[in-house]
N, C-alpha and C positions, 0 to 999 in steps of 0.2 A: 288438544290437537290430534291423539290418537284417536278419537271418537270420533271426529268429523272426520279424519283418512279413512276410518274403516265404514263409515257413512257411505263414502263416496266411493267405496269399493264396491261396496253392497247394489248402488247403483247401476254402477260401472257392468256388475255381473247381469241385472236384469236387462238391462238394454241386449246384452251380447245373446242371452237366451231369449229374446224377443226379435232378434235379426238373424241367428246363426241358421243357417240350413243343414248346417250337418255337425253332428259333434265327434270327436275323434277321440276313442278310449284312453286314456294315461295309465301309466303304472308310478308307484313310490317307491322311491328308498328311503327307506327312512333310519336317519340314524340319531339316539334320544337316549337321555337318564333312565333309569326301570322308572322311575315316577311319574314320566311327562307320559301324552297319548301314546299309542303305540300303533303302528304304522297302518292295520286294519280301522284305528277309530279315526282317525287321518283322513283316511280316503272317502271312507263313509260320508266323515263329517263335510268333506269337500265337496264331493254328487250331491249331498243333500243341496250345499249353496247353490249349485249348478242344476240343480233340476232336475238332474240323470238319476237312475239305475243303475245299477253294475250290469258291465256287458261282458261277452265271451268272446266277442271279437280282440282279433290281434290289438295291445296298444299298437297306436303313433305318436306318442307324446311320452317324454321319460323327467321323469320330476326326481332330483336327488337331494334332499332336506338333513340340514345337520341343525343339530339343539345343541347348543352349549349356555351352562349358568356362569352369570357374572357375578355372584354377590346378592347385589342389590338389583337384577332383572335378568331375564333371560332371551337369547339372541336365539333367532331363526333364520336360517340361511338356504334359501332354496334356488334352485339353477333348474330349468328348464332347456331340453334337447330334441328333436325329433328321431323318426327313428334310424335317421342316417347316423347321427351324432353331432348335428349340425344344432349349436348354439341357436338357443331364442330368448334367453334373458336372465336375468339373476336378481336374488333382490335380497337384501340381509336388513331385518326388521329387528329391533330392537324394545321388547314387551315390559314394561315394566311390571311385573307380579311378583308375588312370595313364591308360589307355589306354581310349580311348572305343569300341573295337572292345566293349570288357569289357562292355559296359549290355546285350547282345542279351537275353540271358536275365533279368535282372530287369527290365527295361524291357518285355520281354515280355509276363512273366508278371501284370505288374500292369495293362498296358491289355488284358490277354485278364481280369482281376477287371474291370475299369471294365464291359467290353463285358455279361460277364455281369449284373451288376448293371442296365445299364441297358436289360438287356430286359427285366427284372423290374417295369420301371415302365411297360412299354407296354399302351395308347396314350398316347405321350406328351403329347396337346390336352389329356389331363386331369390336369395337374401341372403346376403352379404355374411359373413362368419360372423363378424363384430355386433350384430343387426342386436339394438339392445331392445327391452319391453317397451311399448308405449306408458307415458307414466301417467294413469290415472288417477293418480293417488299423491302427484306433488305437492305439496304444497301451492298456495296461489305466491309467494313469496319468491320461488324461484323457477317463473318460464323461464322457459328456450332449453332448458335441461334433459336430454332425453329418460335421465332418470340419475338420481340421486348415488354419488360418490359411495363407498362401501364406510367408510369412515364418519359418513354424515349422521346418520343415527344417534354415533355416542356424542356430538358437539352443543353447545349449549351450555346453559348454566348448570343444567343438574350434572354435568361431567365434573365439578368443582365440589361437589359434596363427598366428603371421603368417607365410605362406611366406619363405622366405630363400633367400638365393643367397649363392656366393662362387664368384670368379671369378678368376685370372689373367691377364694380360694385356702387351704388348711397347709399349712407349713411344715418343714420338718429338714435341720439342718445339723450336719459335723462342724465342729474345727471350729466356733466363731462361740459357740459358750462351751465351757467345763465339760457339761455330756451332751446328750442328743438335747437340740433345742426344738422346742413346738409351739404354732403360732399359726396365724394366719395373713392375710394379705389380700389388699382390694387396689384391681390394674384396670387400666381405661386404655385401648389401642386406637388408632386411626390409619386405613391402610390407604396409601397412595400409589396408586399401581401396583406395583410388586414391592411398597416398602410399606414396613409398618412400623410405624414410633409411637410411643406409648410414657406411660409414667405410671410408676409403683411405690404402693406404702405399707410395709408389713412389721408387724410385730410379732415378735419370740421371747421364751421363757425356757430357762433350764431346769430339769428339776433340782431339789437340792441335797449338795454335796458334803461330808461330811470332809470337816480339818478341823485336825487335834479336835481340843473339847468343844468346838462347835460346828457350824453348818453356814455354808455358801448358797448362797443363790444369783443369778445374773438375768438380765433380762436385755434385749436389744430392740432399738425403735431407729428404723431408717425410711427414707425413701430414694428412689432413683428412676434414673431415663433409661429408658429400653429403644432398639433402632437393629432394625432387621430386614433382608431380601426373603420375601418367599422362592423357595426352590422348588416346593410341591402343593400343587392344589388340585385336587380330584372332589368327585360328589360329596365320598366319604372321609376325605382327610386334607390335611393343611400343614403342612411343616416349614416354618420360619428360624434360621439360625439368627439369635440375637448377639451385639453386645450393651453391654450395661455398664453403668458407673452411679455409684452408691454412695451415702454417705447417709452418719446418723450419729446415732448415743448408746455406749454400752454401759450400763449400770451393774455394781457387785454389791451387795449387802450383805453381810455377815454376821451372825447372832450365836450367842452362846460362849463371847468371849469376853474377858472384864472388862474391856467397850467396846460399846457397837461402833463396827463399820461399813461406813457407806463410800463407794466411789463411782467418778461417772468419767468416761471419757469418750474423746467424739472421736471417731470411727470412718474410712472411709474403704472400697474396695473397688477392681474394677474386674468383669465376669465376663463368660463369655455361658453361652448354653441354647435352649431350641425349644422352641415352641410350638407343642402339637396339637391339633384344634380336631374334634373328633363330633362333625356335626348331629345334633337330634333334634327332629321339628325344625321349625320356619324357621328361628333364628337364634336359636341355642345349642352349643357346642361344650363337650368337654374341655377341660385345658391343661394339660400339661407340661412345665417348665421346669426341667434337672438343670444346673448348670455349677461352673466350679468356681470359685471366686478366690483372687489374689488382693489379700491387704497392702494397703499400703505403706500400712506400719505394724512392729509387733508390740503387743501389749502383755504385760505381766501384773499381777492383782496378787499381793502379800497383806497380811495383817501381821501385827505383834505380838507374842503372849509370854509372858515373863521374860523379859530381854532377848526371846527367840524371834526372827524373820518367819516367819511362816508362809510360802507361796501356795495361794487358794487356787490359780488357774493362772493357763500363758496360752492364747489366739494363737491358732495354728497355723505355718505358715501359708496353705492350702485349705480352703472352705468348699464345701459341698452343701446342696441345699434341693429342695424336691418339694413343687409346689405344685397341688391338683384340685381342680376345681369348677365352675360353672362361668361360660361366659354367656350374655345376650347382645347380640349385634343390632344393629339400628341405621 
């Protein structure tokens, strides 16, 4: 559908430089990522669709263009003015690309359509403030439209596809084995507007602890739900506070004592902590996740050695945990 709009754009511009008797210079604002065009390859790219030259004549036409990325596309939002200040039209395009370098040429092509159109209406003191773009470019789906709601863009089926991520990452936690635990973990997210919920499964090992004449070791296997508001998303960063609820298997094994002992018990927590996404390339981000975790129960691990109780470890009533790593989004 984007291909034949911009088709018909392309059209739409030759007829106007095939009719037009006077063209009337424009200036840009442009405002954009350091990634996407920048305001000079804009304009260029624009005269080139339109036919023109750069000229030294005063503008009358004032084009003010903002780029913002979505995730999974990026939005173009340009408004058209003469040089009174008098409204000629607006139009919020929505691109679906990776890379915001990609919009030069449709983004182009359709404020060089806006520009022509709106010299078709000049002088613009005689049209109405409200006076919106002629829509060349609507769909055949919905005449009598003078042009399409600001909201229309994002509607449709592909608005129901929630970006996702899965991610890898290397572990390292207090409080929930004997000493520092280390491990890793592999998370899958799904963001719905500003929510992201997710599901996580990691594994940890402690190293091992010496009691009395032998040696402890523990290891933990969980998974859990993740569900969080983003509060921050910029080019370069992403900050989501999560909470989480956990649950799994803590295993103790201990060797070196006139019997071996093994124990397992099941494990639950619920955390709270934040999730900071630190993009590089198209669609891979660092990921960082600190957060603190509260047991729901407390667990003590003893063995016996000549009629002694011996306590190997006791889960602390406060867990900390610090997981970094690689995501890919899709």
């Amino acid at each position: 559908m984007r291909g034949v709009t911009l088709a018909r754009a392309a059209g739409f511009i030759l007829f106007m430089r095939a009719t037009s008797a006077r063209a009337a210079p424009f200036e840009l604002e442009w405002s954009a990522p350091p990634e996407c065009p920048t305001r000079e390859r804009m304009m260029a790219a624009s005269r080139e669709a339109l036919g023109e030259v750069e000229s030294a004549a005063a503008p009358e036409l004032f084009v003010h263009g903002v780029v913002t990325d979505e995730h999974d596309a990026v939005v173009v939002h340009l408004r058209v003015a003469d040089a009174a200040g008098v409204d000629l039209g607006e139009r919020r395009v929505r691109l679906e690309v990776r890379r915001c370098a990609a919009i030069e040429e449709p983004a182009a092509l359709i404020l060089a359509m806006m520009i022509a159109v709106a010299r078709t209406r000049e002088p613009a003191h005689e049209l109405p403030r409200s006076a919106p773009i002629a829509p060349p470019v609507v769909p055949a789906s919905s005449p009598g439209r003078d042009r399409p709601e600001p909201a229309s863009p994002t509607r449709g089926p592909r608005t129901a596809r929630a970006p996702m991520t899965v991610g890898a990452s290397a572990v390292a936690s207090v409080g929930a084995l004997p000493n520092v635990g280390l491990g890793g973990a592999v998370r899958w997210t799904a963001s719905l507007a500003r929510v992201l919920l997710g599901l996580e499964g990691s594994f940890e090992t402690s190293l091992p602890r010496r009691a009395a004449s032998g040696e402890t070791t523990f290891r933990l296997f969980d998974v859990g739900a993740l569900a969080g508001v983003r509060i921050v998303r910029a080019q370069r960063f992403e900050l989501v506070p999560l909470l989480e609820v956990r649950g799994g298997v803590l295993t103790g094994h201990a060797s070196g004592f006139p019997s071996t002992y093994d124990a397992a018990r099941l494990v639950g927590v619920v955390a709270a902590g934040a999730l900071a996404r630190i993009p590089f390339g198209s669609a891979f981000a660092v990921e960082l996740l600190p957060d603190v975790r509260v047991p729901f129960a407390h667990d003590t691990f003893a063995v016996r050695e000549g009629g002694k109780l011996i306590r190997v470890h006791s889960t602390a009533s406060v867990e900390g945990r610090l997981s970094i790593g690689v995501g890919w989004s899709f």
